[in-house]
LOLOKOL-467395 format. One line per field, with one value per residue (C-alpha): residue number from 1; residue in three letters; x, y, z. Coordinates in nm, 2 decimals. Last residue first. Layout:
<sites>
pos	c(NUM, ...)
code	c(ALA, ...)
X	c(X, ...)
Y	c(Y, ...)
Z	c(Z, ...)
</sites>
This chain:
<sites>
pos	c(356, 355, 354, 353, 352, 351, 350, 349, 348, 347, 346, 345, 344, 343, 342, 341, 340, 339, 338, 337, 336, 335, 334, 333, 332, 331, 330, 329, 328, 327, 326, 325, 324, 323, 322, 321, 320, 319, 318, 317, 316, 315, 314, 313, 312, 311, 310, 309, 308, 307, 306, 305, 304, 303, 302, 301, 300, 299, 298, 297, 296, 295, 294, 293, 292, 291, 290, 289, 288, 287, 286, 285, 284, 283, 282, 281, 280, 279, 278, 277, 276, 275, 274, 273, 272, 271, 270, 269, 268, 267, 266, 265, 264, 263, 262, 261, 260, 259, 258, 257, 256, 255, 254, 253, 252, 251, 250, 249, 248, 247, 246, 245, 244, 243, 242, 241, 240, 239, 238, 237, 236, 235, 234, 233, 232, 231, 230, 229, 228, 227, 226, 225, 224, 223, 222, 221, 220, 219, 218, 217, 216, 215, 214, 213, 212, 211, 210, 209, 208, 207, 206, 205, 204, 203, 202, 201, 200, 199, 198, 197, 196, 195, 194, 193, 192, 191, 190, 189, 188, 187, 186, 185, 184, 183, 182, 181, 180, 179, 178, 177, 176, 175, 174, 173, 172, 171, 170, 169, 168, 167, 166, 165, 164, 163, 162, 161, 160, 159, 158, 157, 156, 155, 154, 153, 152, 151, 150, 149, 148, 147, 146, 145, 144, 143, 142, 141, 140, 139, 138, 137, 136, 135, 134, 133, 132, 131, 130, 129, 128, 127, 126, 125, 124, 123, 122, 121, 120, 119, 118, 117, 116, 115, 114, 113, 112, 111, 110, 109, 108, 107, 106, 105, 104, 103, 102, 101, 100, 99, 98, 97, 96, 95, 94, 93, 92, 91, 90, 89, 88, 87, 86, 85, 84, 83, 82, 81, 80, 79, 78, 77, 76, 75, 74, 73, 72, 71, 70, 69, 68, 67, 66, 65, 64, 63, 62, 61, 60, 59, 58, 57, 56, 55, 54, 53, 52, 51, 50, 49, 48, 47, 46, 45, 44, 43, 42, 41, 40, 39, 38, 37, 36, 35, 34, 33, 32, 31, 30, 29, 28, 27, 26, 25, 24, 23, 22, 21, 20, 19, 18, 17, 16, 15, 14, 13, 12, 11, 10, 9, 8, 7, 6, 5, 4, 3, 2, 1)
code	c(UNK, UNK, UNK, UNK, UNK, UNK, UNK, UNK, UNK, UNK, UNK, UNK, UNK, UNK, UNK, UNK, UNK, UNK, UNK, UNK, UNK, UNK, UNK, UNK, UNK, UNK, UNK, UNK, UNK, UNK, UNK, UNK, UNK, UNK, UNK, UNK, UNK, UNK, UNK, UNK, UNK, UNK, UNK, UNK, UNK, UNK, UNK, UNK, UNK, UNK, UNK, UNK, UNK, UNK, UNK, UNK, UNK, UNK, UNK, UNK, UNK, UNK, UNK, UNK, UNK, UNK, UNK, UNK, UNK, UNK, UNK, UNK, UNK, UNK, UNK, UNK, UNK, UNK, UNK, UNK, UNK, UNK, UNK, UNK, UNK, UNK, UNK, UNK, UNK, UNK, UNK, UNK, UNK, UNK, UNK, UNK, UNK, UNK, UNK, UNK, UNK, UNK, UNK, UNK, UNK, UNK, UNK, UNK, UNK, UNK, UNK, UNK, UNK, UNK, UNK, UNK, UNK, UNK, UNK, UNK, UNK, UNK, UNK, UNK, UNK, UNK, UNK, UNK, UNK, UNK, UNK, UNK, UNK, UNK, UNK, UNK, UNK, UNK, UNK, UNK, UNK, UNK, UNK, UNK, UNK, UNK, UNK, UNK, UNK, UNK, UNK, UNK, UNK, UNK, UNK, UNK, UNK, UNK, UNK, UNK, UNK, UNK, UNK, UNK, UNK, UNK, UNK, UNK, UNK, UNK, UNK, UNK, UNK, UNK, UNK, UNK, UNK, UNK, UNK, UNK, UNK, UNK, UNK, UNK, UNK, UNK, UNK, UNK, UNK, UNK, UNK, UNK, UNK, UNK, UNK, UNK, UNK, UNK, UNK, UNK, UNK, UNK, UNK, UNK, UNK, UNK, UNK, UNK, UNK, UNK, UNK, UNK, UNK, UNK, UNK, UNK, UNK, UNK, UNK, UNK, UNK, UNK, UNK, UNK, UNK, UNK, UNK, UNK, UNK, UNK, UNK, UNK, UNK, UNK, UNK, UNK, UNK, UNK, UNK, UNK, UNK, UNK, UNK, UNK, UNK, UNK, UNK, UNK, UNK, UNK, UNK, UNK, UNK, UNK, UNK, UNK, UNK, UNK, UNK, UNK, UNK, UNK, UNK, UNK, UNK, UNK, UNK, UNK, UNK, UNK, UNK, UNK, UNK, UNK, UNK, UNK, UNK, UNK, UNK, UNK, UNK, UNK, UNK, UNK, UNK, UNK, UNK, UNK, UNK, UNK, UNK, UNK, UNK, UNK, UNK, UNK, UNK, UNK, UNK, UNK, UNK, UNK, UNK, UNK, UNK, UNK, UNK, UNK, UNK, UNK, UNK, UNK, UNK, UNK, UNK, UNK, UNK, UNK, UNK, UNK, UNK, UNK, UNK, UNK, UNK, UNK, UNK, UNK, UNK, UNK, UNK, UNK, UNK, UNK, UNK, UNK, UNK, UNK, UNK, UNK, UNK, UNK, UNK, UNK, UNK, UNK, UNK, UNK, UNK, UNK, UNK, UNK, UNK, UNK, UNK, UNK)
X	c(1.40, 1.17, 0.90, 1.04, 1.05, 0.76, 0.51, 0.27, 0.55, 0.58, 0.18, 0.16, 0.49, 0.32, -0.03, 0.20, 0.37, 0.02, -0.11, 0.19, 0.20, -0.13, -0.13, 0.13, -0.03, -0.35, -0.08, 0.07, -0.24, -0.28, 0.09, 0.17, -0.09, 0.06, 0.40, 0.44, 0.74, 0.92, 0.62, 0.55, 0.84, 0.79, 0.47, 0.57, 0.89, 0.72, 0.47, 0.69, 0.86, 0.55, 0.50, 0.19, -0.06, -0.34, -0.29, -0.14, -0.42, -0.52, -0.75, -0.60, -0.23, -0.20, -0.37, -0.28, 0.13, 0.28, 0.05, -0.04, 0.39, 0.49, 0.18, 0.28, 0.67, 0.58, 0.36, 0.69, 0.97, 0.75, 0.70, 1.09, 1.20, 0.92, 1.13, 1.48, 1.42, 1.51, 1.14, 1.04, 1.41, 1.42, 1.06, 1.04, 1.39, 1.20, 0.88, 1.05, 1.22, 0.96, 0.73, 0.96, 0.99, 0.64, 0.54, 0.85, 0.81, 0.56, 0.44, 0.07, 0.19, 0.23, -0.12, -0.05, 0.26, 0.10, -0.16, 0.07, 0.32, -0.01, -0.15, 0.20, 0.22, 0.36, 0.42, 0.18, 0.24, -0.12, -0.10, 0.20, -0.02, -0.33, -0.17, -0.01, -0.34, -0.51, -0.28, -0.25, -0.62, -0.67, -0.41, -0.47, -0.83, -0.72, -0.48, -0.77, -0.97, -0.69, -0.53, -0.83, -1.02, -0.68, -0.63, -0.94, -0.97, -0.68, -0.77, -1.11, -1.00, -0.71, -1.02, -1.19, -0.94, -0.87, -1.25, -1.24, -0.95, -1.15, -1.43, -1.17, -1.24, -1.38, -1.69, -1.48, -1.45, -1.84, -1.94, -1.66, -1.85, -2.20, -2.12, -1.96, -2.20, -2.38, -2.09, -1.82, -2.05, -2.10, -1.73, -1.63, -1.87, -1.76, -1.39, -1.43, -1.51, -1.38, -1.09, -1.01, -1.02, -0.82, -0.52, -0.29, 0.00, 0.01, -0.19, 0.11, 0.36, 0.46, 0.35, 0.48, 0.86, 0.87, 0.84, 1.10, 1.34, 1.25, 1.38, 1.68, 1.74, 1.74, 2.14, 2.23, 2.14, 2.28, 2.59, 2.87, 2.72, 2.67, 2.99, 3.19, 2.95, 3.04, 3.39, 3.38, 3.28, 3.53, 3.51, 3.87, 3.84, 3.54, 3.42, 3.40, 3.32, 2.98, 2.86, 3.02, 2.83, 2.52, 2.53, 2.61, 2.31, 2.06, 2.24, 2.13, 1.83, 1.71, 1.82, 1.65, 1.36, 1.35, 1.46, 1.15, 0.89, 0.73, 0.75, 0.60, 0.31, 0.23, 0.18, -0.01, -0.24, -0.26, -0.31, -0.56, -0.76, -0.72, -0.81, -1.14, -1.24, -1.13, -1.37, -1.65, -1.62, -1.61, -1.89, -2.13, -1.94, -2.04, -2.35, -2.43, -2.22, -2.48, -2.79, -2.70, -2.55, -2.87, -3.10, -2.93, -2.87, -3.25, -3.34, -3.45, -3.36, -3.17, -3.06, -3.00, -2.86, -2.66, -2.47, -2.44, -2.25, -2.03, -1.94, -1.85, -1.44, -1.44, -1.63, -1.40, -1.11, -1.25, -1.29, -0.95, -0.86, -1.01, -0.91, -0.55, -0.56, -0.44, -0.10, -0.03, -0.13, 0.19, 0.31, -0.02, -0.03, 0.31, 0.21, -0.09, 0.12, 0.42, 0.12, -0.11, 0.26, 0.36, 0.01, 0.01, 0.34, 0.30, -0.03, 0.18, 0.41, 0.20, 0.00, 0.33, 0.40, 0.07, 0.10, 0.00)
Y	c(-2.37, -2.48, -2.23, -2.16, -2.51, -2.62, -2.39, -2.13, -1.87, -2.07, -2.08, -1.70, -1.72, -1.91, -1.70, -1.38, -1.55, -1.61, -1.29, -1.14, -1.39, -1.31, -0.96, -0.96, -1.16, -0.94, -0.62, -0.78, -0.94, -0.59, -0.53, -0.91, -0.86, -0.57, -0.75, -1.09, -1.16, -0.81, -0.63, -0.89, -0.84, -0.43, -0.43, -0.69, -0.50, -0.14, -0.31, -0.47, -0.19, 0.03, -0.17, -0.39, -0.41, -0.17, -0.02, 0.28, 0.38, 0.43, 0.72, 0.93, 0.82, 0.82, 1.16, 1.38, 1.38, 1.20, 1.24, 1.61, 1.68, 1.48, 1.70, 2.03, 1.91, 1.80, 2.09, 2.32, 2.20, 2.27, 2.60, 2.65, 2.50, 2.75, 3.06, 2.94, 2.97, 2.65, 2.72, 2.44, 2.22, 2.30, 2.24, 1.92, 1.76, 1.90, 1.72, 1.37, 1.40, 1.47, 1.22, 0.95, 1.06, 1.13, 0.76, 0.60, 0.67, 0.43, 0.22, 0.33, 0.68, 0.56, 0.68, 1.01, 1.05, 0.93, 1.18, 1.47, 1.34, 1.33, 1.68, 1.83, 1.73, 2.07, 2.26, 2.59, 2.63, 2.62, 2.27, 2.10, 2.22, 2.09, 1.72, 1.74, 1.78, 1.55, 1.29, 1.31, 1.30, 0.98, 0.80, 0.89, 0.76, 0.44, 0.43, 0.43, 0.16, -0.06, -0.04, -0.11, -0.33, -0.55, -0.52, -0.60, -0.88, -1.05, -1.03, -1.11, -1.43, -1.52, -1.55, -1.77, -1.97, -1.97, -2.06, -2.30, -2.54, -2.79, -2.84, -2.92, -2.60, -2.75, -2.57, -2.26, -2.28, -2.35, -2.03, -1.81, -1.91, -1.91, -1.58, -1.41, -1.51, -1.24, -1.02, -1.30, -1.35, -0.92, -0.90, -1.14, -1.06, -0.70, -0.80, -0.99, -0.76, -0.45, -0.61, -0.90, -0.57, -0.34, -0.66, -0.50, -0.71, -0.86, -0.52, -0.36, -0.61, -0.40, -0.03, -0.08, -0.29, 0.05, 0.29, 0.12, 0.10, 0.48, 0.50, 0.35, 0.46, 0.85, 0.86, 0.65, 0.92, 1.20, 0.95, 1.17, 1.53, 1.46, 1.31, 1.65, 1.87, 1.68, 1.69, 2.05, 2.17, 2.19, 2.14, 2.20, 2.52, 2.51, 2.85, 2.99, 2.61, 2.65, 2.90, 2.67, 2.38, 2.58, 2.66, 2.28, 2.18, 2.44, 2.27, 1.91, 1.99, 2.20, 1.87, 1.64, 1.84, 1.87, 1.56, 1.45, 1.69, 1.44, 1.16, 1.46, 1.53, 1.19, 1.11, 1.46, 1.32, 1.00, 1.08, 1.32, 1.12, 0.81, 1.05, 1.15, 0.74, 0.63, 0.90, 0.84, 0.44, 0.48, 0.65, 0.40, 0.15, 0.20, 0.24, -0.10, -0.26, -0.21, -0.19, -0.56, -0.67, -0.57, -0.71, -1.02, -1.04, -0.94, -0.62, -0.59, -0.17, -0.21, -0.54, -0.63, -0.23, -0.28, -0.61, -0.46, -0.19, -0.40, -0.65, -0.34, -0.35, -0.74, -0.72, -0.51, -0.72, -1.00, -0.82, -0.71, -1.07, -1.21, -0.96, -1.00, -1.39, -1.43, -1.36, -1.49, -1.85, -1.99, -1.80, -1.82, -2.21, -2.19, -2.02, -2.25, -2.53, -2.44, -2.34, -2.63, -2.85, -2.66, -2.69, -3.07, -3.11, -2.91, -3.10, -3.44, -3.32, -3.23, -3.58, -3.75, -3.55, -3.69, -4.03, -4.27)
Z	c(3.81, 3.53, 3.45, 3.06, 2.98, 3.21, 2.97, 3.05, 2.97, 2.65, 2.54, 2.60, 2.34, 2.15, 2.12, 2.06, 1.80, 1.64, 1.67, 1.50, 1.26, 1.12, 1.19, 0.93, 0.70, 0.70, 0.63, 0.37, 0.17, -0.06, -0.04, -0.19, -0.46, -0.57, -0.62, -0.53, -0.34, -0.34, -0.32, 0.03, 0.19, 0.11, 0.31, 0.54, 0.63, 0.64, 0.89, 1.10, 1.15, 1.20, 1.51, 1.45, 1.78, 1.73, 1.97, 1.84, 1.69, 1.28, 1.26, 1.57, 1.65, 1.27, 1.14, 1.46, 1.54, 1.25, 1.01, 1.09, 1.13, 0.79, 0.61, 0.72, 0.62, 0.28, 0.21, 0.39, 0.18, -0.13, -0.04, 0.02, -0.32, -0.48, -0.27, -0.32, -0.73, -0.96, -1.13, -1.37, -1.26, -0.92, -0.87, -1.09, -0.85, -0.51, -0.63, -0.70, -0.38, -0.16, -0.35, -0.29, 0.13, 0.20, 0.03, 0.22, 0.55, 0.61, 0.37, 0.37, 0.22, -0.09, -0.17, -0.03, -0.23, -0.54, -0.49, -0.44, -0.71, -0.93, -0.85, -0.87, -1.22, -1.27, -0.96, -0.93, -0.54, -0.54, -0.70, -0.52, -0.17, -0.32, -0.42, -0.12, 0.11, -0.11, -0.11, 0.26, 0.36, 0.15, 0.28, 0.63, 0.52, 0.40, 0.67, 0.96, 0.78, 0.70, 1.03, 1.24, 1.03, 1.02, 1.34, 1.53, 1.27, 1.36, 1.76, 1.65, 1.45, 1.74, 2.02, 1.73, 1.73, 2.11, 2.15, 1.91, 2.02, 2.17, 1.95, 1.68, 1.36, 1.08, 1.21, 1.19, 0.80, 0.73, 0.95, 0.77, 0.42, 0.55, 0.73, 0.41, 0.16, 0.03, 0.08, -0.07, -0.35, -0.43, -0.40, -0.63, -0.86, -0.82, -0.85, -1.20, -1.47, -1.36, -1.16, -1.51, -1.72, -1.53, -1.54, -1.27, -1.27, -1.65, -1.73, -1.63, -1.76, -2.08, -2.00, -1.65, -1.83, -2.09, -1.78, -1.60, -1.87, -2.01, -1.63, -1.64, -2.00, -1.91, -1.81, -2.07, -2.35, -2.21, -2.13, -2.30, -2.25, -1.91, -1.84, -1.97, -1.80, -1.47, -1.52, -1.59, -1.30, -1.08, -0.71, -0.58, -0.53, -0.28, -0.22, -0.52, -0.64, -0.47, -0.73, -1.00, -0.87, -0.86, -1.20, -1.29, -1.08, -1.28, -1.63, -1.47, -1.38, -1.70, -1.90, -1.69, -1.70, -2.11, -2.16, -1.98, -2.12, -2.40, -2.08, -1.81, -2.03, -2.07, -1.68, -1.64, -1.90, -1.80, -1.45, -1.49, -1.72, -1.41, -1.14, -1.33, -1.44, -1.07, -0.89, -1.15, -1.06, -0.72, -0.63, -0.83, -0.73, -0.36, -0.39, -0.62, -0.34, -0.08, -0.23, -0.41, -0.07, 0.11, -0.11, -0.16, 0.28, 0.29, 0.42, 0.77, 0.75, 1.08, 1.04, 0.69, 0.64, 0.94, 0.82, 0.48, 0.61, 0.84, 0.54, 0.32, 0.41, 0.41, 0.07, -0.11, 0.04, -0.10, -0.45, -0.48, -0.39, -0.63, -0.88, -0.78, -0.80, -1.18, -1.17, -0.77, -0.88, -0.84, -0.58, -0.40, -0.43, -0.31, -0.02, 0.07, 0.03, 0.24, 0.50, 0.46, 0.53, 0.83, 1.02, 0.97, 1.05, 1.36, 1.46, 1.38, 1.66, 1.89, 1.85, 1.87, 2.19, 2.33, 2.33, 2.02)
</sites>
């Protein structure tokens, strides 16, 4: 067997774990969120239990158990507050939503007849007409999508399966997680580890990177909105500002939603030129810190992902497989773009692309 048949049944080989990787994770992609909720718990603790087994020489139970236990109990409290919060805020806006749309629509029309002053030939009457007619159409898109999240939410987001299940997870892959990598790389041919594990670091270099530094991007920018909507005296501010930071990992778009869905509440509770102001200013405050302090200093901008790439394997993968397919996004992503990077090294080496 010469050597390009060897090539060739490498890339076979490679091409069919991948189709069948993937299609294992469509299949599967219902019932793997805990899992890998609670694999990406332990890949963001591993460096925490690593010090505390060194530095304090704990064992790698001990540590794991000291480690984890911590860090539930903060999270826990923090999700059982935001969560009240959200539900109430979240049903307060559903009893209220006729209400708003209502006050938005009438505010809109005395606008339109302000602008028509100027503009003749915008009447107004058209639009009453139609929004007297399809009062009711107009809300069943989104009593649509709130009926399919109160349907299929625990489907995606099973609350029960991540309380129950993550932490095991979690506390397995933390107690584990060098016997587990170790076992992988030794299947690893001896002359192609050094590049694989030179492509590990590079992925991991990302990853811990990115996730780390937009975690707390994240984190700074829902608060800071979530205050700003607050002092401004918004209704459900607090969750639009949350939401807005959370969404905030796909760029562009988390500023972008909760702009809009906190210009449409401030016209509707307030409609004055002052509130509309104040919230133009908490979203642009927060666009210029991301953009100029919280991004270039938390996440880097060498950290190899163009925020391209990043938007389109964040929204790739919602498409594909939901939540799941954000939470592995940004790992797939570095993924490929390691990996093209490796081939196209392996090109320019080639005696394709130095033929003359």
């Amino acid at each position: 067997m010469n050597k390009q048949e060897i090539n060739n049944q490498r890339v076979m080989l490679l091409l069919a774990v991948f189709l069948i990787c993937g299609g294992l994770l469509y299949a599967l992609r219902s019932v793997l969120l805990p899992f890998v909720v609670g694999i990406a718990v332990a890949y963001f603790l591993d460096p925490a239990v690593n010090k505390l087994e060194k530095s304090a020489k704990f064992s790698r139970s001990l540590a794991t158990v000291t480690v984890l236990s911590v860090f539930l109990l903060i999270l826990l409290p923090i999700i059982a507050v935001l969560g009240s919060m959200a539900f109430s805020q979240i049903s307060d806006f559903l009893s209220n939503l006729p209400h708003y749309v209502d006050g938005f629509v009438k505010k809109l029309k005395v606008w339109l007849e302000q602008v028509q002053e100027y503009v003749p030939a915008l009447g107004t009457g058209n639009l009453s007409n139609l929004w007297q007619g399809h009062q009711g159409e107009s809300i069943k898109p989104l009593v649509n999508v709130v009926r399919k999240i109160a349907e299929n939410g625990f489907a995606v987001i099973n609350v029960l399966s991540l309380l129950l299940i993550s932490p095991v997870v979690a506390f397995y892959m933390l107690r584990d997680w060098h016997d587990f990598t170790g076992r992988i790389f030794a299947l690893v041919p001896k002359k192609h580890k050094k590049t694989v594990k030179d492509g590990v670091e590079a992925v991991n270099r990302i990853i811990s990177g990115y996730l780390r530094g937009q975690m707390l991007v994240c984190i700074f920018l829902g608060s800071f909105y979530s205050l700003g909507l607050w002092l401004i005296g918004l209704k459900l501010g607090l969750l639009i500002g949350f939401l807005a930071g959370i969404i905030s990992f796909i760029p562009y778009v988390g500023s972008i939603s909760g702009f809009l869905m906190a210009i449409i509440l401030v016209v509707t509770q307030y409609g004055t030129l002052p509130k509309i102001l104040a919230v133009v200013t908490v979203f642009g405050i927060g666009q210029f810190l991301e953009g100029n302090f919280l991004t270039p200093k938390l996440v880097g901008e060498n950290i190899g992902l163009h925020p391209v790439w990043v938007m389109f394997a964040l929204l790739a993968g919602g498409v594909l497989l939901g939540l799941l397919g954000m939470i592995i996004a940004v790992p797939v992503a570095a993924c490929i773009g390691v990996l093209l990077r490796f081939m196209v090294n392996r090109y320019k080496k080639s005696a394709i692309y130095l033929e003359k």
